[in-house]
N, C-alpha and C positions, 0 to 999 in steps of 0.2 A: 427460619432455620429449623431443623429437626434434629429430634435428640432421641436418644435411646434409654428405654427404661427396663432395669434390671433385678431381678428380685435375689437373694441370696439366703438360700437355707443352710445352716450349723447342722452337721448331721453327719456321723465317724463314715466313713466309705468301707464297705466291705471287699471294694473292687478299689483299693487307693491307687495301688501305682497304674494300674491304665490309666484310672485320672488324671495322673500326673501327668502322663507321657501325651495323656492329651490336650492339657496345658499348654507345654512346651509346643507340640505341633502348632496348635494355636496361634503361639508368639510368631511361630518362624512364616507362616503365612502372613500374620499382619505386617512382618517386615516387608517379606514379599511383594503383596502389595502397593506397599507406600515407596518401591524402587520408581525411578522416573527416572527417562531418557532425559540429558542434561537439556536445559533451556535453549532454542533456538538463538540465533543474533543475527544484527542486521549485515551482518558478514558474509551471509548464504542469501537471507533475503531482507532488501531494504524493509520490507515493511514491517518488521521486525524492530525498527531500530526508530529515532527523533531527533529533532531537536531541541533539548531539555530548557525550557522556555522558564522558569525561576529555580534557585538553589533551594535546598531543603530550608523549611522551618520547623522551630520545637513542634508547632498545633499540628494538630489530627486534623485532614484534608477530608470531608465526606464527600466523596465522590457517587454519583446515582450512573446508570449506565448511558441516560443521554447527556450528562456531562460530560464521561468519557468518552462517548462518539465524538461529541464537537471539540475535543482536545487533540483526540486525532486528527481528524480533518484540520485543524490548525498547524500541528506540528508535525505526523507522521513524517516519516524520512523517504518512503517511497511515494506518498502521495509531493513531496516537495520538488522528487526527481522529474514525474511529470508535468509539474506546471512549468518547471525550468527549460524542458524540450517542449511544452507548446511556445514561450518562451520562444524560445530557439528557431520555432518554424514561422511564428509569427513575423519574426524580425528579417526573416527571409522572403517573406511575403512582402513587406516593405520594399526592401531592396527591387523587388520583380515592379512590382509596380512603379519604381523611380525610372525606370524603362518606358514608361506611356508617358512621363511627365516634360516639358521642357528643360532643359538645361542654358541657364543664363547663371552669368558670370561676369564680373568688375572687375579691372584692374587699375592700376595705377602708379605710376612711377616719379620721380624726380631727383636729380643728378648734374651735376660737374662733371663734362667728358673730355680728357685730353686726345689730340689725335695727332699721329706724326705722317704727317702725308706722303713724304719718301719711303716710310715701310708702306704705303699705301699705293706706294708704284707712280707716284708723282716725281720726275726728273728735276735737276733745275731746270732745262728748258720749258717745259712744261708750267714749273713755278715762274719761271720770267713770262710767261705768256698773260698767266691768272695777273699779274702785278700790273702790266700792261693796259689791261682790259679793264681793272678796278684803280678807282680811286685813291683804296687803302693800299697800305701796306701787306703783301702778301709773305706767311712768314713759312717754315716749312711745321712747327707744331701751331697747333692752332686750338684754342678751348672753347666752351661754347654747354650753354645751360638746358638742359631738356625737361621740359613737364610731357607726361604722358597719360591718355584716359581712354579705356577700351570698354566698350562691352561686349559680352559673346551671347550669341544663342544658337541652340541644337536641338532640335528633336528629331524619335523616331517617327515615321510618318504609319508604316507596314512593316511589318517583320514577321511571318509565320514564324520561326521560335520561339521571338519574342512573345507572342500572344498565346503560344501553347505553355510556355513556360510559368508565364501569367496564371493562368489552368492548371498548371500542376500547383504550385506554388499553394492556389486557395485551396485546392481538395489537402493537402499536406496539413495545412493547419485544421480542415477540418478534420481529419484522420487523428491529428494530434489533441483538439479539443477533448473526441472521444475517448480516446485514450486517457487523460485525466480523467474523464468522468467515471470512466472501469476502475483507475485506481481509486477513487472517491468508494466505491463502492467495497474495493479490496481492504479497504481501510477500515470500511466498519465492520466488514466479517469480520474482520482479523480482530479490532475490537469489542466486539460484542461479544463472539467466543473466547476471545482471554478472561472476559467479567462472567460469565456465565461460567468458565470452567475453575474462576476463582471464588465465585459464591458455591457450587458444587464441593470443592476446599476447605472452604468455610466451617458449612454443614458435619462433612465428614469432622472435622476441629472440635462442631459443638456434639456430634456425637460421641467422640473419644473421650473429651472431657467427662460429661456425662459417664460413660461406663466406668470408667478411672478412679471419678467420686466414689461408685456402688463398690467397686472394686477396696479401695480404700478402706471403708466403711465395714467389709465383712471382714476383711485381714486383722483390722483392731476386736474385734469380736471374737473373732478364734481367735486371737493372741490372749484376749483376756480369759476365753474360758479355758485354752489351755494353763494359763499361771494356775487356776481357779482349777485345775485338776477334770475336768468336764467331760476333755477332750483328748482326742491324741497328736502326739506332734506331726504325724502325718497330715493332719488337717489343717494347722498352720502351716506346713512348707505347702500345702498345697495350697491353700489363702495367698501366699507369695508369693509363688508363683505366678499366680494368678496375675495378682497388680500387677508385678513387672510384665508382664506379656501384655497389660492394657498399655502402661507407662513406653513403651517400646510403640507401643500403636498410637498414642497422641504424639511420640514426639518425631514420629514420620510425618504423621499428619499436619502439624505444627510447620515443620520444617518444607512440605509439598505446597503450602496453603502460600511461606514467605516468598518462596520460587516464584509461584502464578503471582503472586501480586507484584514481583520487582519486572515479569515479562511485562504484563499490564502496563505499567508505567513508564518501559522505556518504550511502546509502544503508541503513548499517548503525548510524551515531552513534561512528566513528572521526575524532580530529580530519584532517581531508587533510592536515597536517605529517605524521602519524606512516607513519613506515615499517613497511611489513608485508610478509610473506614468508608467499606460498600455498606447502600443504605439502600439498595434493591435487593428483594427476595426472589429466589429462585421461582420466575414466572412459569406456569401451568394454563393452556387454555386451549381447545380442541380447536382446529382447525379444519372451514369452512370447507367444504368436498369440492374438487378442482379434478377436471380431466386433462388426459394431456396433451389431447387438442389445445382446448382453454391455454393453458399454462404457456404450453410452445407458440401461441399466435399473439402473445403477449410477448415472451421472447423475444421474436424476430423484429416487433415493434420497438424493445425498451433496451435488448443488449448492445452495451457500447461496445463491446471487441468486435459484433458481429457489424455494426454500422462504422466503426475504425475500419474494419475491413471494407466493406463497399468504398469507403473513402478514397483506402489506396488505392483499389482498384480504378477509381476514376484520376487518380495522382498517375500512377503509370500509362495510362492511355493518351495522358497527357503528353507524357515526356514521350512516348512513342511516335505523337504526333507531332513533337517540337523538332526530335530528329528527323521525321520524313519532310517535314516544313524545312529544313536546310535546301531544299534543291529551289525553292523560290526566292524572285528577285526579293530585297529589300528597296524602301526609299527612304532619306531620311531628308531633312531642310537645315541649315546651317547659315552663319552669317557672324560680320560683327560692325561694329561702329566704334571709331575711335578720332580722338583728338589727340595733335599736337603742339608745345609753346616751344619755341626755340629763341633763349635769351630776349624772353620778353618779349615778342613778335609773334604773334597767334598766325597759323596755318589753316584750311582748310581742313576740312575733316576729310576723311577717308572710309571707306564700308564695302563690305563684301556681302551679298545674299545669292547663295547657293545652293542648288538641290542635286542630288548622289542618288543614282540608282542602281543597285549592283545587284550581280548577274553573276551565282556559284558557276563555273566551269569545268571543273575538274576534281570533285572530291566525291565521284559514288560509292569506292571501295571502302571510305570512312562513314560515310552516311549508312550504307548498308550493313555494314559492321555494327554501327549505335542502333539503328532499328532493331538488327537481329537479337543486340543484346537487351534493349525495353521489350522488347516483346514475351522474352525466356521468363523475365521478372514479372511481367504481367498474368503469363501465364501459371509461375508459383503462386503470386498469390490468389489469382481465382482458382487455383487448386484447396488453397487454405482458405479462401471463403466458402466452395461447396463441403469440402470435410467440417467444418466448423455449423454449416447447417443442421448434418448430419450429426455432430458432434452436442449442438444444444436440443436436440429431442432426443438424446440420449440421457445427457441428464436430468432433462425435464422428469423423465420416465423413472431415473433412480432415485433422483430427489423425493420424486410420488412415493413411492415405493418405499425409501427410508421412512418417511415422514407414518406410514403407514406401518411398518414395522414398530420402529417403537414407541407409538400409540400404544401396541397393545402391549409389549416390554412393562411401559408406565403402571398400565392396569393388572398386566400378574405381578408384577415387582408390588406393588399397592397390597394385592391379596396376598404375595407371600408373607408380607411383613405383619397382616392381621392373622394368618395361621400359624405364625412362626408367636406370635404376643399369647396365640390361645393355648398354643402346646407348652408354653411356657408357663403360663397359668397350671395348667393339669398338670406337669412335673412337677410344679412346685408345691400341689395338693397333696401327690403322693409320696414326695418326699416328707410334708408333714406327719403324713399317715402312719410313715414308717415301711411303707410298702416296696420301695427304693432308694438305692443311696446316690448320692449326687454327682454322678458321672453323668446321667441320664441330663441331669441339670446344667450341668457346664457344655452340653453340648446342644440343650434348648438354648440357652443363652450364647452360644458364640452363631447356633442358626438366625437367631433375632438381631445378633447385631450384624452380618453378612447380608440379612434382606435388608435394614435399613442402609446399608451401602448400597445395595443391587440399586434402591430407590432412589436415590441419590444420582449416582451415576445413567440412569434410565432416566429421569427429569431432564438431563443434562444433554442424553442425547435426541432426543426429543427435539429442545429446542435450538441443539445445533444442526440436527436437522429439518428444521421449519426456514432457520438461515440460509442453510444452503439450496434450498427451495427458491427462497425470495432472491437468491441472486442470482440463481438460474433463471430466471422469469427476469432477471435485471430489474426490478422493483426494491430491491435490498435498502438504497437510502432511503429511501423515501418512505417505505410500508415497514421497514424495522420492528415496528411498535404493533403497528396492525398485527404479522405474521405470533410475533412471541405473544400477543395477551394480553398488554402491558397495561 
């Protein structure tokens, strides 16, 4: 964490109220600053949002930032939507495949059947005939015990849909696998950048604190040398002012710092009661020289949207194929075997083995209709996979380019804050001197604490832009650590 240090010289102001006025101005910028666009939710976007995986406890949670990556990837709420749709295409893949499998089947029955043979179109003549010709007594209802035992089998033999279908079915889940694995990757950007712009928070926290003390510290000094007659009261209201324009800048800062930590946390599946304490420091580490050749030929190797997308593309060619496969014959094979007991009197079995070849006739205006409309979709999304080429050596190229921008951000922000420490030193010389009065000083001191923000916020974007590098490159989960420094 970085903190700021502040010197304060007692010294009547011959110039007070611009002083003053620029106290005040002061304050109202540091409010300025600490305004913030309200917190995102996972209401616009899931990944934003978890599943809050324990209730808060009293202890302080130390969270490090590869602890909170893997809490995301355990809980995040957008990373959970897409294991749910691989999920989803999985299980339809399944189903495609019970398509190639035989279908066998068991039945079985047993029962008491009455039957009234006159609703069954049996006359009495008819019945005097049966009685005739039998031994027994022939009656017109008659009952009688049935056991029954089947079994069935079916397969497909050929089916062009079916085997296209089969095709689309596996490209879909691998389309879907990829797809989680982008959002595995969107999970830790989004993670990383909420710890990194919550340590950023932090810092600015330990800074304000810091000036606030210094601050503190001089307002008790003019207060006392005003009682002590020293001084004038403009020097105390101007001491006061002072603090409260720091006090106004810790308690934005304060209040910026609880925001980014309760985003973090609902981000990761912490409940936002529980208190937690980052134990990483804002990482700094120059980054190895990459061209955007280099960059983009890793890219095309390691992006999951870009390989989701070839995916589909082999998913739709499929189903375009499953529809033009409608105009060919199918075969399938069928059959069954069964017993029967009739009152205790075993039968002969009985079985069917059959084979079906069928031959579409009449369906080209629907066939040509599905073609024409797999093909429209095949052809959007090979629209979205050449944009999307184009699309990642674009960012290849800005990602470079950020990453190179504020490199050098870091290093003037660096030197302002040692020129902004020296002219602070030398005001404070000549305000001892007596050569100036301390206008000059309050406004060394509000430049010294603005560069240590510049720095701050410059660290911050640095390594959220080394991030967005490494996910442009699609190496984000896995080189995390490598890219920041760590």
């Amino acid at each position: 964490m970085m903190s700021v240090k502040r010197t304060h010289i007692l010294a009547s102001g011959r110039r007070g109220i611009p002083a003053f006025l620029a106290v005040l101005a002061l304050a109202g910028a540091a409010a300025a600053l600490q305004a913030q666009a309200p917190n995102p939710t996972s209401a616009t976007n899931p990944f934003f949002g978890s599943v809050t995986a324990a209730k808060a406890t009293g202890d302080t949670l130390k969270l490090s930032l590869d602890e909170a990556v893997r809490r995301g990837l355990e809980n995040n709420l957008g990373l959970k939507e897409a294991e749910n749709s691989e999920k989803y295409v999985r299980a339809e893949r399944m189903e495609a495949v019970q398509n190639f499998l035989p279908n066998i089947s068991l039945t079985g029955s047993t029962g008491l059947y009455q039957h009234n043979l006159a609703a069954l179109g049996f006359g009495p003549g008819a019945l005097k005939e049966l009685a005739q010709m039998s031994t027994a007594k022939v009656s017109s209802i008659t009952r009688d015990d049935l056991t029954q035992g089947q079994i069935t089998y079916g397969q497909m033999l050929f089916s062009g849909p079916v085997i296209a279908a089969y095709k689309a079915a596996g490209a879909a889940e691998k389309a879907a696998y990829f797809g989680r694995m982008s959002a595995r990757g969107e999970v830790v950007q989004q993670v990383a950048t909420a710890y990194l712009h919550a340590i950023a928070a932090a810092s600015e926290v330990d800074n304000a604190k810091a000036l606030e003390a210094e601050d503190r510290l001089l307002f008790s000094q003019v207060h006392d040398a005003h009682v002590a007659g020293t001084v004038s009261n403009l020097d105390e209201l101007r001491a006061r002012v002072q603090l409260q324009a720091q006090q106004q800048v810790l308690i934005g800062a304060e209040n910026a710092l609880e925001k980014d930590l309760i985003l973090l946390k609902r981000e990761i599946g912490i409940d936002p009661g529980q208190k937690i304490a980052l134990t990483d420091p804002a990482p700094y580490s120059d980054l190895a020289t990459q061209t955007p050749e280099e960059v983009r030929a890793v890219a095309y190797r390691s992006r999951q949207d870009y390989q989701s997308l070839q995916a589909q593309v082999l998913e739709l060619k499929a189903v375009r194929l499953a529809y033009k496969s409608q105009r060919l014959p199918s075969l399938s094979f069928g059959g069954y075997y069964g017993m029967s007991l009739v009152n205790g009197a075993g039968t002969r079995g009985n079985f069917v083995a059959q084979g079906s070849l069928t031959f579409p006739l009449f369906r080209e205006a629907r066939i040509r209709g599905d073609v024409e409309a797999s093909q429209a979709n095949l052809d959007a999304v090979s629209a979205e996979l050449a944009d999307l080429k184009g699309n990642i050596d674009k960012q290849v190229r800005t990602a470079l380019m950020d990453v190179d921008a504020t490199t050098q951000l870091v290093q003037v922000a660096r030197s302002n804050v040692e020129l902004a420490t020296r002219a602070l030193s030398d005001e404070t010389d000549r305000v001892n001197a007596g050569v100036d009065d301390n206008l000059p000083l309050v406004t060394a001191q509000a430049t010294l604490a603005a560069a240590q923000s510049n720095l701050v916020e410059s660290l911050y974007q640095f390594n959220e832009a080394k991030l967005v590098l490494a996910r442009a490159a699609g190496v984000l989960e896995t080189q995390y650590r490598d890219y920041l420094g760590r």
